[in-house]
C-alpha atoms as one frame of an Amber mdcrd trajectory, in Angstrom:
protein
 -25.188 114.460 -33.495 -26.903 116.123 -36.288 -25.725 119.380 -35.506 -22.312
 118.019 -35.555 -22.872 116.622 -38.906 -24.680 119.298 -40.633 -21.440 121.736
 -39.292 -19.147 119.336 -40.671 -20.809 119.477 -44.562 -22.461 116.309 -43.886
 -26.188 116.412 -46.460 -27.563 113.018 -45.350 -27.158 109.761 -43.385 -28.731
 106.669 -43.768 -30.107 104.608 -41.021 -31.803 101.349 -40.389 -35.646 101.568
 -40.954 -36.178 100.260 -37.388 -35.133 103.888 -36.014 -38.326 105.071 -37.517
 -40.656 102.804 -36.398 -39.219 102.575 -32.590 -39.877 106.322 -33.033 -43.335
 105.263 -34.381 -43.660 105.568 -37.431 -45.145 102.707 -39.731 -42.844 101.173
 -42.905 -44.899 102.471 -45.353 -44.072 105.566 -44.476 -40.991 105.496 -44.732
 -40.512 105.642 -48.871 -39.359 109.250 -48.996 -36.214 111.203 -47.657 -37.012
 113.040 -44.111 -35.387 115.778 -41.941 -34.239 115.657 -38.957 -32.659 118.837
 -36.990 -30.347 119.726 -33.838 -30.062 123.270 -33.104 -31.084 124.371 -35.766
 -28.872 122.861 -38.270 -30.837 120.406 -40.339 -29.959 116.796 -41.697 -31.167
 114.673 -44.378 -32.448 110.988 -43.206 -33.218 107.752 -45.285 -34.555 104.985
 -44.223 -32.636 101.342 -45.462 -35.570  99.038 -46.263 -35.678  95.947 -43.778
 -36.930  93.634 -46.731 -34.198  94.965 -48.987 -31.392  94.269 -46.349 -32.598
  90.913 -46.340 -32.942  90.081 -50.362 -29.555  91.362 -51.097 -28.123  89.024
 -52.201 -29.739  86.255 -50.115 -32.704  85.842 -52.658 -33.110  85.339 -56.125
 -33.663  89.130 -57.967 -37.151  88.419 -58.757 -37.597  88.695 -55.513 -36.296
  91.626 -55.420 -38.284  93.207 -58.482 -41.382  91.989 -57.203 -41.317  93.983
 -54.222 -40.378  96.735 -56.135 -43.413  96.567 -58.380 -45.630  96.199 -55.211
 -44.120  99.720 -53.781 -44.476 101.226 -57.541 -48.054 100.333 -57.426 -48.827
 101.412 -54.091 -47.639 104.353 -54.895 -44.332 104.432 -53.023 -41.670 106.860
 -54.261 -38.327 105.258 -53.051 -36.758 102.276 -51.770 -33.025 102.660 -50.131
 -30.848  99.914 -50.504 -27.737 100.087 -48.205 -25.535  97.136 -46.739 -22.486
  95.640 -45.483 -20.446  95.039 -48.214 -18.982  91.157 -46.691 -22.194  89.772
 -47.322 -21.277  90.091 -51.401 -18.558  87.333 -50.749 -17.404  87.280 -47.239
 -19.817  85.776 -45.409 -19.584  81.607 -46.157 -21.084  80.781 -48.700 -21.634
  84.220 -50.509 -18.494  84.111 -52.891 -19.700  81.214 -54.893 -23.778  82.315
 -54.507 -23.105  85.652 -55.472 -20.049  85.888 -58.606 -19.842  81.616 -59.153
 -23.213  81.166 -59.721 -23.688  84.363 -61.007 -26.503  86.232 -58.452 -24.970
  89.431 -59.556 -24.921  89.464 -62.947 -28.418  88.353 -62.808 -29.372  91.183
 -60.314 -27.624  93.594 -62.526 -29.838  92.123 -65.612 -32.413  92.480 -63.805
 -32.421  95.957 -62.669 -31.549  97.375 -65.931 -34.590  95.467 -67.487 -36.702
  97.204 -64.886 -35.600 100.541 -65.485 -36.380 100.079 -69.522 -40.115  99.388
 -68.100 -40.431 102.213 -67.095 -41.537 104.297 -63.649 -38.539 102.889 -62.197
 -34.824 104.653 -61.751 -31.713 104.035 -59.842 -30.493 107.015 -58.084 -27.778
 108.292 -55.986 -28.803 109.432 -52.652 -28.025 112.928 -53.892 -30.303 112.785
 -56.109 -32.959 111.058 -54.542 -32.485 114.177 -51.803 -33.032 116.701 -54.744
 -35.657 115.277 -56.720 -37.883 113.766 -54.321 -40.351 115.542 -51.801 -39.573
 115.357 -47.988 -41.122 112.870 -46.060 -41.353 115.859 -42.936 -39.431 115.969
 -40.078 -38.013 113.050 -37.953 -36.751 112.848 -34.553 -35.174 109.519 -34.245
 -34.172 107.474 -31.027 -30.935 105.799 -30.249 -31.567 102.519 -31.993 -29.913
  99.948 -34.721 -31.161  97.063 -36.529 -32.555  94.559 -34.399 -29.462  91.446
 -33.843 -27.077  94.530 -32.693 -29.720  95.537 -29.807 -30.090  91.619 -28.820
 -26.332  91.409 -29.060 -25.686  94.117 -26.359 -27.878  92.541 -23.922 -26.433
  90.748 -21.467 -27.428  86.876 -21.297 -29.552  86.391 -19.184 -31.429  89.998
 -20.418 -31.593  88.370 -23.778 -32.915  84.953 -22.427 -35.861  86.861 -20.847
 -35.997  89.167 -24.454 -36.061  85.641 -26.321 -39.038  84.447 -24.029 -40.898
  87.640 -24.532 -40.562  87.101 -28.095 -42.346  83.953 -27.909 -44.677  84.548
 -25.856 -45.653  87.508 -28.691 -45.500  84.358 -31.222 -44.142  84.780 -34.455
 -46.906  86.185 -36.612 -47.208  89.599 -33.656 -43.805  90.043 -33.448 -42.431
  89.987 -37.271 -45.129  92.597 -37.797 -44.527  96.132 -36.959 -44.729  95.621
 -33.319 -41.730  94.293 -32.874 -39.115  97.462 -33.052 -41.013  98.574 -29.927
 -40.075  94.949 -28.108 -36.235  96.026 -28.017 -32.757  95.025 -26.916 -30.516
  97.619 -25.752 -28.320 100.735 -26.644 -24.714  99.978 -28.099 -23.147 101.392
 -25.553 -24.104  99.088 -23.391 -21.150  97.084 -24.987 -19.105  98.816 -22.637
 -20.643  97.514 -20.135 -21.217  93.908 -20.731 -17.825  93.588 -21.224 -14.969
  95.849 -19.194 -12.327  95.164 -21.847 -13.918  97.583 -24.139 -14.589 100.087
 -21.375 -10.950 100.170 -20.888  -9.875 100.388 -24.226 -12.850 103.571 -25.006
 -12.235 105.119 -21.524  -8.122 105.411 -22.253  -8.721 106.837 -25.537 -10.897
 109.644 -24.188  -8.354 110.707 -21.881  -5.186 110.108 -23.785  -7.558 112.685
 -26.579  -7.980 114.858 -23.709  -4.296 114.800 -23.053  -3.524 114.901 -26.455
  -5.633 118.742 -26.797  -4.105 119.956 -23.382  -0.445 119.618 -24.902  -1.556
 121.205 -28.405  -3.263 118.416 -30.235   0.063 116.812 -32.384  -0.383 115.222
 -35.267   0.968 112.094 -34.355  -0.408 111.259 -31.119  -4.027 113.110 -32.595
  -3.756 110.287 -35.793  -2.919 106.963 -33.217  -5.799 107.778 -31.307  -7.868
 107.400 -34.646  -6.556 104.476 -35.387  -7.360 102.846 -32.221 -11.030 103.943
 -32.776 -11.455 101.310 -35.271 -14.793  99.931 -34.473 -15.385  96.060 -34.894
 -12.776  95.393 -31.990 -15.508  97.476 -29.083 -18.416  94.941 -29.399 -19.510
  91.568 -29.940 -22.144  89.468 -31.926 -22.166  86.908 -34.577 -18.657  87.955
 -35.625 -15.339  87.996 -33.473 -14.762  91.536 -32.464 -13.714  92.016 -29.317
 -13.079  88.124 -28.826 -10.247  88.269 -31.952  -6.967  89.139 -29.986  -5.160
  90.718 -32.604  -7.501  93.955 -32.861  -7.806  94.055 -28.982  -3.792  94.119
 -29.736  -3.711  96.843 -32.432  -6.069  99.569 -30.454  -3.638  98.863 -27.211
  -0.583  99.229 -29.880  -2.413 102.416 -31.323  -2.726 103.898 -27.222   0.672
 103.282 -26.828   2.793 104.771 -29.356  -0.117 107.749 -28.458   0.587 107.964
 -25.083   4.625 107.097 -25.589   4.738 110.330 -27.858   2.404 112.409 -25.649
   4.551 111.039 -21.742   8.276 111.553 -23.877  10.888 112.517 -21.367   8.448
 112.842 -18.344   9.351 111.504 -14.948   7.518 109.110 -12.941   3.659 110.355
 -11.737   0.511 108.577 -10.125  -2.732 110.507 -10.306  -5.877 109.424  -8.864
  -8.410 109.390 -10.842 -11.450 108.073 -11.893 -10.496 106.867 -15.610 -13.155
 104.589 -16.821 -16.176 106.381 -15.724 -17.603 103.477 -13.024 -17.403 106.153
 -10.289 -14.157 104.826  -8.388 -10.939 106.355  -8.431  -8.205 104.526  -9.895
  -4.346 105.268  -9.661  -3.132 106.116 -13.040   1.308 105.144 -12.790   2.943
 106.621 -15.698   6.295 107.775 -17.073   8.146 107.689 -20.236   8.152 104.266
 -20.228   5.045 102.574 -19.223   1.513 103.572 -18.130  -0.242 101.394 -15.587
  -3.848 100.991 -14.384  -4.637 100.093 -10.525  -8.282  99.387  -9.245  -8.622
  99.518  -5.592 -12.309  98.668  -5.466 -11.371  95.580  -7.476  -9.000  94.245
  -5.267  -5.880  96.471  -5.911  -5.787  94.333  -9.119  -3.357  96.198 -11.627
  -5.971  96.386 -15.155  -4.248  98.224 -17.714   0.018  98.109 -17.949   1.505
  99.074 -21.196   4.947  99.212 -21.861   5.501 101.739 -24.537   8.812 100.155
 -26.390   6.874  96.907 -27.173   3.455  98.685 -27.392   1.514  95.853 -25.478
  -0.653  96.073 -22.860   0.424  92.902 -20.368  -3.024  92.999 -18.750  -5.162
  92.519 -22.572  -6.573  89.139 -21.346 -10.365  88.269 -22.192 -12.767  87.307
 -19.546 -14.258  83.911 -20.431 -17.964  84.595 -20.323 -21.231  82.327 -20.639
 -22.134  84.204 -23.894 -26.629  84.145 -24.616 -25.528  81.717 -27.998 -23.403
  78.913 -25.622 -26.579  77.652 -24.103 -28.583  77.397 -27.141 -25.662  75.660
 -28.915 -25.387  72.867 -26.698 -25.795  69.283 -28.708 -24.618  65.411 -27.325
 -21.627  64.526 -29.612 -20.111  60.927 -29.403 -16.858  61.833 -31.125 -15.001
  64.278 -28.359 -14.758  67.165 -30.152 -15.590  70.525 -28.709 -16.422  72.832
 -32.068 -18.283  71.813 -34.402 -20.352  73.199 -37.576 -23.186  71.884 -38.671
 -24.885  74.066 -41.823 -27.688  72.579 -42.472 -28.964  71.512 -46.599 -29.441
  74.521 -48.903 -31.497  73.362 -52.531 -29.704  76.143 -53.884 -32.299  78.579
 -54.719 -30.975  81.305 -52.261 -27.707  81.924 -50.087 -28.258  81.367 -46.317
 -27.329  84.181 -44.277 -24.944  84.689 -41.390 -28.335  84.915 -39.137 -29.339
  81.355 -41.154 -25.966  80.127 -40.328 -25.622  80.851 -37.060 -28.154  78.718
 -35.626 -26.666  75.531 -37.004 -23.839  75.908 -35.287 -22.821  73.552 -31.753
 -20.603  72.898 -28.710 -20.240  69.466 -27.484 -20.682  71.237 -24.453 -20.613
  74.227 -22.406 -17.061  76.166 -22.618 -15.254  77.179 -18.953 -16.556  80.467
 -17.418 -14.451  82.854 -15.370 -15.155  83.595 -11.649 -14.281  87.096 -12.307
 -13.533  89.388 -14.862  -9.258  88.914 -15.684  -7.073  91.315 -14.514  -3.007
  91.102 -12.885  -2.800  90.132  -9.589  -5.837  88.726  -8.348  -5.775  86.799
  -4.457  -7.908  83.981  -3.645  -6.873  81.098  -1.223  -7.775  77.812  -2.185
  -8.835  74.702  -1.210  -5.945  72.133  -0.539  -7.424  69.573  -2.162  -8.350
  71.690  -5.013  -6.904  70.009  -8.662  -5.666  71.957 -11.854  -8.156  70.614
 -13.940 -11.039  72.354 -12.044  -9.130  75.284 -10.867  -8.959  75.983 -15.144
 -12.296  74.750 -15.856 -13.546  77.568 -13.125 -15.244  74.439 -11.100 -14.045
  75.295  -7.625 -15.340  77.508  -4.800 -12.512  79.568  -3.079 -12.008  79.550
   0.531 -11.921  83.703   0.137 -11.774  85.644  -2.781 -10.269  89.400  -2.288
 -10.713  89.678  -6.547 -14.067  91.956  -6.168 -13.250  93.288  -2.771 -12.937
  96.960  -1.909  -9.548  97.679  -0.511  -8.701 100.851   1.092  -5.579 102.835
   0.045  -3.279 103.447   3.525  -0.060 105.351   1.755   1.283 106.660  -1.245
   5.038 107.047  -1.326   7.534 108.524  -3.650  11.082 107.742  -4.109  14.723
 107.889  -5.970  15.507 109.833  -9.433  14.924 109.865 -13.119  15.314 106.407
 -14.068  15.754 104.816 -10.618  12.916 106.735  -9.112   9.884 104.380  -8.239
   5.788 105.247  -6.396   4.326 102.462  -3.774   1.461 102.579  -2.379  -0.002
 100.166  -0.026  -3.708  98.783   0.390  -5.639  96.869   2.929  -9.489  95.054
   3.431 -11.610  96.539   5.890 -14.703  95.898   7.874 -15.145  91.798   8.656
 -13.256  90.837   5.268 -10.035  88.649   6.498  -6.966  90.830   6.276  -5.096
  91.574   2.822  -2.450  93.707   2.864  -1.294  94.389  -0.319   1.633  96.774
  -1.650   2.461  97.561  -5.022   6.206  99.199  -6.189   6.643 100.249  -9.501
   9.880 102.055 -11.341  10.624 103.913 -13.909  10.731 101.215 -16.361   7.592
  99.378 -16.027   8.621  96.239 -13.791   6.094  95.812 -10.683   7.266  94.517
  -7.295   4.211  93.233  -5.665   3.882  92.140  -1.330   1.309  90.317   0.318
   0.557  89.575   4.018  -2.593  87.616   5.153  -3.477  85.834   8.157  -3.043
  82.531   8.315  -5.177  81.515  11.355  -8.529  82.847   9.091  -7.763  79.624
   6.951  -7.359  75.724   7.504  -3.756  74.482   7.898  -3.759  72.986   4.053
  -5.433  75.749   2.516  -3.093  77.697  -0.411  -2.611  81.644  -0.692  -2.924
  82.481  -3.939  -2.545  85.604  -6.833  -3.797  85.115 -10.436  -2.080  87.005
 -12.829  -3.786  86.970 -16.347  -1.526  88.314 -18.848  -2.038  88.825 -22.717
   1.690  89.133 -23.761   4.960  87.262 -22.444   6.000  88.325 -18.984   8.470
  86.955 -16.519   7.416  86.471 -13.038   9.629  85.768 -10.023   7.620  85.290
  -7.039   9.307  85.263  -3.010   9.451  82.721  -1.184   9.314  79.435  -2.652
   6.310  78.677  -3.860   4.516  76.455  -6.652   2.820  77.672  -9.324   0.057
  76.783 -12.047  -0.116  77.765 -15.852  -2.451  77.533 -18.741  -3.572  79.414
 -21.738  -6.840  81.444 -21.407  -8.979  79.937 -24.270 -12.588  80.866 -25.306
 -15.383  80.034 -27.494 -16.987  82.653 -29.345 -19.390  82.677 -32.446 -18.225
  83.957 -35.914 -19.428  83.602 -39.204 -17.546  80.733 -39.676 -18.969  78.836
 -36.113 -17.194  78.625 -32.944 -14.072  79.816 -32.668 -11.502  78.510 -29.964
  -9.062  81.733 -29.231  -6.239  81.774 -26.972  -6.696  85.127 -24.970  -3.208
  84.873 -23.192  -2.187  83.037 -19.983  -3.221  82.355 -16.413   0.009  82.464
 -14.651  -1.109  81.410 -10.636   1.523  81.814  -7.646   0.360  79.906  -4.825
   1.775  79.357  -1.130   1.103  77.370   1.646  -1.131  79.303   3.783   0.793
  79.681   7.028   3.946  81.386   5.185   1.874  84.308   6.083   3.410  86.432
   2.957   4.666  86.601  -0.835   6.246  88.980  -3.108   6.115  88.767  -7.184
   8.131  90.779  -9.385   6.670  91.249 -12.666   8.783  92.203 -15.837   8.510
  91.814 -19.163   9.492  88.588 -20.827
């Protein structure tokens, strides 16, 4: 990476202090500008001071100008002051802290009277890179400030981090220990939750796509777009929970891919597009590109229609998120969100970190069986109530949702815009029979056949497929059959407390399991 920055005319970056001292270096070394180097092209690197991130503006500035004086008289030569720019207004409570009751006028004042002391000056990076002497050279790890490592853990990871941390106590771990107790690499984002996989994974190869037919402008600048970050990851705020940027990166693939496919015919390639080490069949044409997992149950993941630029499969997996268990409190008044913020004197601003622990759930939110997709068999219990089928409090009979089918035949068919691909699936080894086709055309629409056996299950039992879908689609299912409905809702944390989102819709066909058979036919709505 610094290679690629020092080619591009990049001088300097600026990183979290903790990057330095997982690499093991100690805070107070860390007052000076320092080099780092990839290939031989060389990079400047400051370090943002912890303390700093935390005063601004969340304490008073004589906070602030104390600390100062301390590194002045210790000798220090800088202090880097770099942030988020929300938390001067955006984050509750900020606004009125920081302009109403005037925090930054009074930081300005404040400032200014410590430069006309003397031994003190406020400089640009730039010149803080010219006029100071380098700290040496620094070869940094992977790393970021400590919530976004705790964030990409997943729960029960940062349960076990949590009692680690405790067992340090308090006094150990806030000293400078504690960047070498750490959470885990960003990345791993993508694989606590599959919905960003998806999203990152299709963008790498509609980019590849995009340089093998000559890299055109307007395919080259959606695929930007849709790189926007906040929507990939999770933590106090939204992210990937808030629908409407999971919607805008799978608008941004679209009208990519829709300029990139224009005027091709009907294709299925087998390939291995989100990088788990399973082939998947990519279905694509001018009008629609579709994602198929075999080793997931033949569960379609991914299908965009390019003239409405949605993705019918962008449903969120309700998960048991680390903050749901610690935000657990008995309410006598029924609701399920609530927002407690607890008394402030005043004399500071709480922070979103401040905030976030004073937020509660009545009680625990509904957790998914498995991650969402289209098209996902179970059979159920006959007995077996809507209530607990959407709460996720029921244990199916069989579940073919994680099961590894294997693909029998891959047929081709008809002409331009009647021309259609099936290809069929089945279970193997001791997993009861599935056999499980799927028919797409030209356009988009899906045509999908079951057969099961129906001496593997008792008499009242129900064949089932879920189909979770994040934008209106009309399903007609073959034979008669009943069917069950709700809206996928979850719970996440924001800066503002728990949010309750509506994710899309659980849209579940279900037959009596001696009919043996079904067919759906999936369009758009």
């Amino acid at each position: 990476l610094a290679e690629d920055l020092a080619r591009a005319g990049v001088e300097y970056v600026l990183v979290d202090d903790r990057h330095f001292v997982a690499a093991g270096f100690s805070r107070d070394q860390l007052h000076l500008p320092f080099r780092t180097e990839s290939g031989g092209r060389s990079l400047g690197v400051f370090a943002i001071d912890e303390h700093l991130r935390y005063f601004l503006p969340f304490h008073p500035p004589e906070d602030t100008v104390d600390y100062v004086r301390q590194l002045q008289a210790s000798g220090r030569r800088l202090a880097v002051a770099a942030d988020d720019i929300e938390k001067f207004g955006g984050w509750p409570g900020t606004r009125e802290w920081v302009y109403e009751k005037g925090w930054l006028d009074d930081f300005i004042r404040a400032m200014k009277a410590l430069e006309e002391e003397g031994g003190v000056r406020m400089a640009t990076f730039s010149q803080a890179l010219h006029d100071l002497p380098s700290g040496g050279p620094a070869y940094l790890p992977s790393s970021s400030y400590r919530e976004m490592e705790e964030w990409a853990l997943p729960a029960e990871a940062f349960h076990r981090l949590e009692e680690l941390k405790e067992a340090l106590g308090e006094e150990r771990f806030s000293k400078g220990e504690s960047p070498l107790v750490r959470g885990s690499h960003w990345r791993n984002f993508l694989v606590k939750y599959p919905e960003s996989n998806r999203m990152h994974k299709k963008a790498m190869a509609l980019s590849k796509l995009c340089r093998e037919r000559g890299d055109p402008e307007g395919p080259r600048r959606a695929l930007g777009a849709a790189q926007c970050n906040d929507v990939y990851w999770h933590g106090v705020f939204g992210g990937l929970y808030l629908r409407h940027l999971r919607d805008a990166v799978w608008q941004k693939l679209a009208e990519a891919e829709s300029q990139l496919r224009e005027g091709e015919r009907l294709a299925v390639e087998q390939v291995d597009l989100d990088l788990d080490g399973d082939e998947e069949l990519w279905v694509h044409s001018a009008n629609f590109s579709a994602l198929v997992s075999p080793r997931r149950g033949g569960a379609i993941e991914e299908l965009t229609l390019f003239e409405d630029r949605v993705n019918l499969a962008n449903a969120l997996t309700r998960r048991r998120e680390a903050y749901h268990h610690g935000s657990v409190e008995e309410t006598d008044d029924g609701e399920h969100l609530q927002a407690s913020q607890g008394e402030n004197d005043g004399s500071t601003a709480p922070s979103i970190h401040d905030l976030e622990g004073e937020f509660r759930l009545s009680e625990l939110p509904p957790a998914d069986l498995d991650d969402r997709s289209i098209f996902q068999e179970r059979v159920l219990p006959g007995s077996l109530g809507l209530d607990a089928y959407q709460g996720g409090c029921y244990e199916p009979l069989q579940s073919w949702a994680g099961a590894s089918l294997r693909l029998v035949s891959l047929e081709e068919g008809g002409a331009d815009e009647s021309s259609w691909v099936e290809f069929s699936m089945e279970t193997e080894g001791d997993t009861p029979r599935l056999e499980k086709s799927l028919r797409f055309s030209y356009d988009g629409s899906v045509e999908v056949h079951f057969d099961w056996d129906p001496g593997a299950f008792p008499e009242d039992s129900l064949f089932s497929t879920e189909l979770s879908l994040g934008a209106d689609g009309r399903v007609l299912a073959t034979p008669d059959s009943e069917t069950w409905s709700f809206p996928i809702s979850t719970f996440s944390k924001s800066e503002r407390g728990f949010d309750e989102t509506v994710q899309g819709e659980s849209v579940t066909v279900r037959w009596p399991v001696h009919t043996g058979w079904g067919r759906i036919r999936l369009t758009r709505g």
